[in-house]
C-alpha positions in Angstrom: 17.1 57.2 8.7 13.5 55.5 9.0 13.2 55.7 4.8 16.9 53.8 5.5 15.5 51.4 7.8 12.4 50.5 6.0 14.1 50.0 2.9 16.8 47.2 4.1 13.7 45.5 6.0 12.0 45.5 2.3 15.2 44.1 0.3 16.1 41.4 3.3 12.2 40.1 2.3 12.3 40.4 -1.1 15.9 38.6 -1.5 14.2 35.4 0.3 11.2 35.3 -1.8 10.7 32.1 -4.0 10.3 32.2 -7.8 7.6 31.0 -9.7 7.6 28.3 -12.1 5.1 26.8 -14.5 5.0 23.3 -14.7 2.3 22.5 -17.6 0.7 19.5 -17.8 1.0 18.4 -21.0 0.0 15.3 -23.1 0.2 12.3 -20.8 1.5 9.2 -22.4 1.0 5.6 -22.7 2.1 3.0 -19.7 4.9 1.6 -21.2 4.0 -2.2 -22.7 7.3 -4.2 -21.6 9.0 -4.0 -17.8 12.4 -4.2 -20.2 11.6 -0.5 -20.7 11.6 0.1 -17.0 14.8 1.4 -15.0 14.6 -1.0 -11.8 17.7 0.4 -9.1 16.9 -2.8 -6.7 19.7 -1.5 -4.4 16.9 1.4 -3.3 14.3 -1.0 -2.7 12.7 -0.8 0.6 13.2 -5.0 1.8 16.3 -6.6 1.5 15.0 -9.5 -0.4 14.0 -7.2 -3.2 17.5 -5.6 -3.1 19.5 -8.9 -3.2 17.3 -10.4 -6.0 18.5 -9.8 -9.9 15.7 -8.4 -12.1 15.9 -9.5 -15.8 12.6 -9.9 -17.2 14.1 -11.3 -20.2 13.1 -15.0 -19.3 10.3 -14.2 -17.5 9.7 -12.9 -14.2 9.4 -14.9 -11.0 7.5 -13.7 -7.9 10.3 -11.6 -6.3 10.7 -10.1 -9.6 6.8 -9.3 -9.7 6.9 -7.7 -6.5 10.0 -5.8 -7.2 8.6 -4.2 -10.5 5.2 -3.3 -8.5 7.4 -1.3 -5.8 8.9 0.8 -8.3 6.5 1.3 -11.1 3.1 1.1 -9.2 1.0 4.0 -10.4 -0.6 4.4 -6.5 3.0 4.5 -5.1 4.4 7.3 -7.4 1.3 9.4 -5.4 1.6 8.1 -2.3 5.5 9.2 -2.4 4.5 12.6 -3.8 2.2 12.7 -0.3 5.7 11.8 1.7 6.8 15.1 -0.2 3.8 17.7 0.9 4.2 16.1 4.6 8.0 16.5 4.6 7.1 20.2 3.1 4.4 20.8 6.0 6.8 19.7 8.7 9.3 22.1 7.0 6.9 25.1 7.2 5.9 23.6 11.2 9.5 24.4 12.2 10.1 28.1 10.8 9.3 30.5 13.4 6.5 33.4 13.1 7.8 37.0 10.9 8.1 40.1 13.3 5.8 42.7 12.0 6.8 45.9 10.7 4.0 49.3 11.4 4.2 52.3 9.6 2.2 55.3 10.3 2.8 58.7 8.4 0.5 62.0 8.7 -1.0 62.8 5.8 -2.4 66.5 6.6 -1.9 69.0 4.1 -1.8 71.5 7.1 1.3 73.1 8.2 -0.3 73.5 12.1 1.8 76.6 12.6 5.2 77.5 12.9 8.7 75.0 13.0 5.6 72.2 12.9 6.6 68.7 10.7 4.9 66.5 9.4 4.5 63.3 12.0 5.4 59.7 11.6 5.8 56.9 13.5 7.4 53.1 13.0 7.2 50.2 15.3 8.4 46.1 14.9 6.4 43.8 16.7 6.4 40.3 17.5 4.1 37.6 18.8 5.9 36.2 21.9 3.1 33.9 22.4 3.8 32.2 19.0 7.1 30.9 20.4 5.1 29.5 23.3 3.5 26.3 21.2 6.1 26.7 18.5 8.0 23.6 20.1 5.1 21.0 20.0 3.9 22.3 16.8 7.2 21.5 15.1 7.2 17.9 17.0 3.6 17.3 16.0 4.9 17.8 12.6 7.9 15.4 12.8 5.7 12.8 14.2 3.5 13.2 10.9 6.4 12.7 8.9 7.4 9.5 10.5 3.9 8.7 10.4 3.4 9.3 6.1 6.9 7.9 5.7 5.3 4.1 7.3 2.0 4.0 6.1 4.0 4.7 2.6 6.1 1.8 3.8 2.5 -0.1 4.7 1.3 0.8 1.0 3.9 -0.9 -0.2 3.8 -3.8 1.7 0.2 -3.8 0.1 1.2 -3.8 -3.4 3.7 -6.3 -3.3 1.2 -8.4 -1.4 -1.1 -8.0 -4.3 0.9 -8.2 -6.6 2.3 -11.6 -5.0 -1.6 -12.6 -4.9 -2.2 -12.3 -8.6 1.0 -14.0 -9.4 0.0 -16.7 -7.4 -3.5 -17.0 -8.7 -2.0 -16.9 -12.4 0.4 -20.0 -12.2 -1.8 -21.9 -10.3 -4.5 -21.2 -12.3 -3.1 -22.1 -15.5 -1.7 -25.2 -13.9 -5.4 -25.8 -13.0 -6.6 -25.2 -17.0 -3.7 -27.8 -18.0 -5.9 -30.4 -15.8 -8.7 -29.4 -17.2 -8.0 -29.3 -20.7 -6.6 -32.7 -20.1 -9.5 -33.9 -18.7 -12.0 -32.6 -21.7 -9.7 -34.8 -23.9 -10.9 -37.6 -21.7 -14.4 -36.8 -21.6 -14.6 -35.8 -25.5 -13.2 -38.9 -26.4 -15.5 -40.2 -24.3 -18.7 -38.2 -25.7 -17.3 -39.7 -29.4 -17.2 -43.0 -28.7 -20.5 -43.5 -26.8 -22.0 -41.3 -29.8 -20.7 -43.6 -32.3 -21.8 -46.9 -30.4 -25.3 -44.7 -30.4 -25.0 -44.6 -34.1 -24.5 -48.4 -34.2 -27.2 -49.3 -32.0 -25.1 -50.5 -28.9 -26.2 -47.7 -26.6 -28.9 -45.9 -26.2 -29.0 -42.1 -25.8 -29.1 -42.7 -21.4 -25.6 -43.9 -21.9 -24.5 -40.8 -23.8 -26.2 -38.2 -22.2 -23.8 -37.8 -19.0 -20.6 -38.0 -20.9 -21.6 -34.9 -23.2 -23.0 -33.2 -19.9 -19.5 -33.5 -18.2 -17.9 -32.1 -21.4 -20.4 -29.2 -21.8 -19.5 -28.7 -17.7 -15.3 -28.8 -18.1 -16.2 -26.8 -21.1 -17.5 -24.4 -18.8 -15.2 -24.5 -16.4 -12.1 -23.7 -17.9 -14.3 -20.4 -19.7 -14.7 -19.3 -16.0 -11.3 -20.0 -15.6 -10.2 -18.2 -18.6 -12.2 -15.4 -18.3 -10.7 -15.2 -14.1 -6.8 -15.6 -15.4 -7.8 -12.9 -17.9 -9.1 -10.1 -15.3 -6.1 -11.3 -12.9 -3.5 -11.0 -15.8 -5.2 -7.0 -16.2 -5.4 -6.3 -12.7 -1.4 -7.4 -12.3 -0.7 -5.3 -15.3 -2.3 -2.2 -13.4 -0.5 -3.0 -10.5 2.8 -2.8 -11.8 2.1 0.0 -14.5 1.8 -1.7 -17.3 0.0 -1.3 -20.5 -3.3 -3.5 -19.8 -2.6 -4.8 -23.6 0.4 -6.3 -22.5 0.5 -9.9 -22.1 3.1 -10.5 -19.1 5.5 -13.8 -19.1 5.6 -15.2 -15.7 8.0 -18.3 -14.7 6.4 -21.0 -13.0 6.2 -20.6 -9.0 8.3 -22.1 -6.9 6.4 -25.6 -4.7 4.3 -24.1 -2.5 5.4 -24.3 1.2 3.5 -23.9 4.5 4.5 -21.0 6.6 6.8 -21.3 9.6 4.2 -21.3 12.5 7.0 -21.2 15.0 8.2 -18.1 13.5 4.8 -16.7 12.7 4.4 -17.0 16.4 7.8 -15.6 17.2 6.4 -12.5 15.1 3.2 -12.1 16.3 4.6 -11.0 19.8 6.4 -8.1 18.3 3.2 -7.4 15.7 3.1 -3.5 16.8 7.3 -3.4 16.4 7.1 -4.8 13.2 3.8 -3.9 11.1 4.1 -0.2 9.6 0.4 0.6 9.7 0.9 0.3 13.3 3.8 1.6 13.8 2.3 4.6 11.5 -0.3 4.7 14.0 1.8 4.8 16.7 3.5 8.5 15.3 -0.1 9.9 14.6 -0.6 8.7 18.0 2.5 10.8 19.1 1.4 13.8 16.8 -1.8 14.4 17.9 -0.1 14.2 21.4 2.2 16.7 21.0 -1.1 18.8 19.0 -2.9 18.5 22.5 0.2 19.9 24.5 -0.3 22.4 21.8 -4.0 23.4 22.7 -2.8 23.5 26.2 0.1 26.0 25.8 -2.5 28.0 23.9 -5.2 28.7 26.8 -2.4 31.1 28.2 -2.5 34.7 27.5 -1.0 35.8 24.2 1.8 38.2 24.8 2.7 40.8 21.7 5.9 42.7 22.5 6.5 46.0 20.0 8.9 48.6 20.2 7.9 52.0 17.9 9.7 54.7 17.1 7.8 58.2 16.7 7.7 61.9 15.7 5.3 64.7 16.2 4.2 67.9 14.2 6.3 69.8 16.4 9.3 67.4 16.0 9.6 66.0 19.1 11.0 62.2 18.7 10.0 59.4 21.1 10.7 55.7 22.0 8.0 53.8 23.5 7.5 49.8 24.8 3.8 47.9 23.8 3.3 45.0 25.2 -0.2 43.4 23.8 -1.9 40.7 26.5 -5.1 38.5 25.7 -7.5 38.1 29.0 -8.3 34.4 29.1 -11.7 35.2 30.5 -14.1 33.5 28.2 -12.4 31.3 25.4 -9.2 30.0 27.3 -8.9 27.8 24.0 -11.4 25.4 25.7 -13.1 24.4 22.8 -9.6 23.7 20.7 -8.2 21.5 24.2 -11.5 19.3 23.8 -11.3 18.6 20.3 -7.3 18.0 20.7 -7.8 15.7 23.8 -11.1 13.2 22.2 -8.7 13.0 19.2 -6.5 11.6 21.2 -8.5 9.1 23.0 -9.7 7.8 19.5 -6.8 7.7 18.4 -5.7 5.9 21.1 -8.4 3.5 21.1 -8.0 2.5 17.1 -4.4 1.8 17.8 -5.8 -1.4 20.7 -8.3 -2.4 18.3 -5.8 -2.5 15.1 -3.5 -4.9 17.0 -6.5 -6.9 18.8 -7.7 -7.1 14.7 -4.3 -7.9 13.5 -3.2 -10.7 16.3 -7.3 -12.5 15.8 -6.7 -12.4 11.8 -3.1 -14.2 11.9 -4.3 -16.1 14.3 -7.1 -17.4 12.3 -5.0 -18.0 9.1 -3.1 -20.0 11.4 -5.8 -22.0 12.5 -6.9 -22.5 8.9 -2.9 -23.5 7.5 -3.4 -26.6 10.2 -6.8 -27.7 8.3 -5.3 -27.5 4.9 -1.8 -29.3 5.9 -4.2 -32.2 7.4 -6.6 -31.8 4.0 -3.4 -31.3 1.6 -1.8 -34.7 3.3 -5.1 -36.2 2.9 -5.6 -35.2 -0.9 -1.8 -36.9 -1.8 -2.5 -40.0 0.2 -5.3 -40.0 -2.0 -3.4 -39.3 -5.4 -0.8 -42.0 -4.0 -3.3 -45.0 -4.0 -4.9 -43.5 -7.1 -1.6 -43.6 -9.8 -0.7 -47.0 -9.8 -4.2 -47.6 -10.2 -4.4 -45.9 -13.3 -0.9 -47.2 -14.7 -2.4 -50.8 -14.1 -5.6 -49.8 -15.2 -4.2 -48.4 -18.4 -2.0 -51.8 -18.8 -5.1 -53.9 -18.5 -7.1 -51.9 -20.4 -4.5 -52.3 -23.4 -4.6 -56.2 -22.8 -8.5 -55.9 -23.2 -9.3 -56.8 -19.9 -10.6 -53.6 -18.2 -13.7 -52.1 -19.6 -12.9 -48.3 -21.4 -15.6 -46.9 -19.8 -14.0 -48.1 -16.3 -10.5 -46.8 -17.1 -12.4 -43.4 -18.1 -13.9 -43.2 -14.5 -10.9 -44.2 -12.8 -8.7 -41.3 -14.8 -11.6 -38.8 -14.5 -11.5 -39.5 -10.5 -7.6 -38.9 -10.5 -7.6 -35.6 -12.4 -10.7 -34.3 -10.4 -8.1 -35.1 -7.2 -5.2 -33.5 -9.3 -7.6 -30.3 -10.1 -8.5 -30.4 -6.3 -4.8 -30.7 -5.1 -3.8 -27.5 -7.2 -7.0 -25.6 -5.7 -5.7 -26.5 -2.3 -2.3 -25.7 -2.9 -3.2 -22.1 -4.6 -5.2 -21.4 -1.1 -1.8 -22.6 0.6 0.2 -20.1 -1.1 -2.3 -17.1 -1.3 -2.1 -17.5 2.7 1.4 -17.9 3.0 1.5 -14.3 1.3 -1.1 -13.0 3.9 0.5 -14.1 6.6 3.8 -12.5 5.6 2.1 -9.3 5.2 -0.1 -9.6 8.3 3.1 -10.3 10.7 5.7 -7.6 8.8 7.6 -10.6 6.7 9.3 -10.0 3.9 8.4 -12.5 1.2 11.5 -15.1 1.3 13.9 -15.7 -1.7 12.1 -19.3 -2.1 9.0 -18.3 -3.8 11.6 -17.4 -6.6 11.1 -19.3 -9.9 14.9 -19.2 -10.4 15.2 -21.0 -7.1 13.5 -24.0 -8.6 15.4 -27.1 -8.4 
């Protein structure tokens, strides 16, 4: 009956066993070069925006687009969801309950010990009572870890797109930036030409050519800063979204730059910790580590261990007996454990105030700072406004003969320097708009779209 008894116990084990199977690494190939080449299912996307927006990269992709492909291609992602996995799996393994344990005793003495004597065995199954105790928490600490993985994922991803929406930015407006000033190195090499050949013909002297070539050599270096800054960018956005570095990525032109809605931005800064996944996130490590303190708690109780064994002597007498293991809480108690669970807890609990004090001072600074640039942007176009006819006149006069070159060169240096400004300002515009956005839990709107141009 016991040889019986132990052998079902066995095959009920073995049947639940898991298999093993290899999974080799392998050669690990190229990113692929084109975003054509990438499936894109925009209707799992995790923001709505994403999800209504059409992804064809065959003209070019706009900023939804950019942010779209970064969500589901981003190399840091694809790990970040594989660490969604293992928690999922560890909250799994938190909610399975603790094996009974099987103990099997057998006399081994080659002696009969005198007549009708058997040989004795025993057999007992065992379980740890006190396991059940914390079980509860345990499996809630691990649910609150999920929840917690699964939004700083979401937070991740917020992240990318924001970065990816960065370098998108910085690329359009910085080649619109290199249009200006290639335009104005025209001006300024046609002007280092001319006063170079009025040099050679003894009408100026070297004083009157010296500053024109030194503002060429200047643009000259200028747009190499700017080249070699559009180049890293372009690289940097290709790693983002998984691309082959090599690849040169076609981008449609931005959508005009907008300010944020401060109304709304203020409207979502008094539901920050509702709406941000980081502190959300924080929020469920928060509740984990709560529900791990409860845990330490339910620990400083004795441990019980409840067995029933079943027995048999030499001189084959059977028995049934009861063991009941108990743990003296005498010295440990789990003290040390409750500590370390409780100041976890107050960090926690501390990091979470300081996150949204952090959060609310840094919107509230880009705020702040969208107020300057609308006065400085407003500024800048009064500015350009009183600066183009100018220049059209300037131009018509000059044809005529009756304006000086050299003056109409000044005057069209001055407006493309307020052009070149204007599109710094309005890059800083848009690269806050994205930040703010992410700061308050905003989904980037369908406007920044290329194909919503007008």
């Amino acid at each position: 009956m016991a040889q019986r008894f132990v052998s079902t116990i066995l095959c009920l084990a073995l049947a639940g066993c898991a298999d093993y199977r290899p999974l080799p690494l392998g050669p690990v190939p190229e990113l692929p070069g084109n975003p054509g080449l990438i499936q894109v299912d925009t209707h799992s996307l995790p923001f709505a925006v994403l999800a209504a927006h059409p992804f064809d990269p065959r003209d070019g992709l706009d900023e939804i687009e950019v942010a779209t492909l970064a969500v589901v291609n981003n190399p840091d992602l694809k790990l970040a969801r594989a660490d969604l996995a293992v928690s999922r799996a560890q909250a799994f393994a938190a909610g399975l309950l603790p094996d009974p344990q099987l103990a099997l005793a057998g006399d081994l003495s080659s002696s009969a010990g005198g007549p009708g004597a058997t040989r004795a065995f025993s057999f007992g199954l065992s379980y740890d009572v006190g396991a059940l105790i914390s079980h509860a928490a345990g499996q809630r600490a691990a649910q609150a870890e999920v929840r917690k993985t699964d939004l700083a994922l979401l937070w991740q991803e917020w992240q990318v797109v924001s970065q990816a929406r960065l370098a998108f930015v910085r690329l359009s407006h910085g080649r619109r930036l290199l249009a200006v000033l290639e335009e104005n190195r025209k001006l300024f090499a046609d002007r280092a030409a001319r006063t170079e050949q009025a040099q050679q013909r003894g009408l100026l002297t070297s004083d009157a050519v010296l500053p024109n070539l030194t503002a060429l050599q200047d643009i000259d270096k200028q747009m190499f800063d700017l080249q070699r800054q559009l180049n890293q960018t372009a690289h940097e956005l290709n790693t983002l979204l998984g691309l082959d570095a090599r690849y040169e990525l076609r981008l449609q032109d931005g959508a005009p730059d907008a300010f944020a809605d401060e109304d709304a931005a203020q409207a979502a800064l008094a539901e920050l910790p509702q709406r941000r996944p980081d502190l959300r996130a924080l929020v469920a490590g928060y509740a984990a580590q709560d529900q791990r303190y409860r845990a330490a708690l339910l620990a400083q109780f004795p441990a019980l261990n409840v067995g029933l064994t079943r027995s048999r002597d030499n001189s084959n007498v059977y028995s049934n007996s009861l063991g009941i293991t108990l743990s003296l809480p005498l010295l440990n108690r789990n003290r040390g454990n409750i500590a370390i669970e409780q100041a976890t807890r107050q960090k926690l609990h501390d990091e979470y105030q300081v996150r949204v004090q952090a959060a609310r001072n840094e919107i509230r600074a880009i705020l702040d700072q969208q107020r300057l640039d609308r006065r400085q942007l407003e500024s800048v176009d009064a500015a350009l406004a009183r600066l183009e006819p100018l220049i059209r006149n300037s131009q018509l006069a000059g044809r005529a003969g009756l304006v000086d070159a050299l003056a109409y060169a000044n005057a069209r240096a001055a407006l493309l320097a307020k052009e070149a400004e204007r599109i710094a300002l309005r890059q800083q515009i848009a690269e806050q708009r994205v930040a703010l956005q992410t700061l308050l839990g905003i989904a980037p709107d369908a406007s920044t779209s290329g194909h919503q141009q007008q």
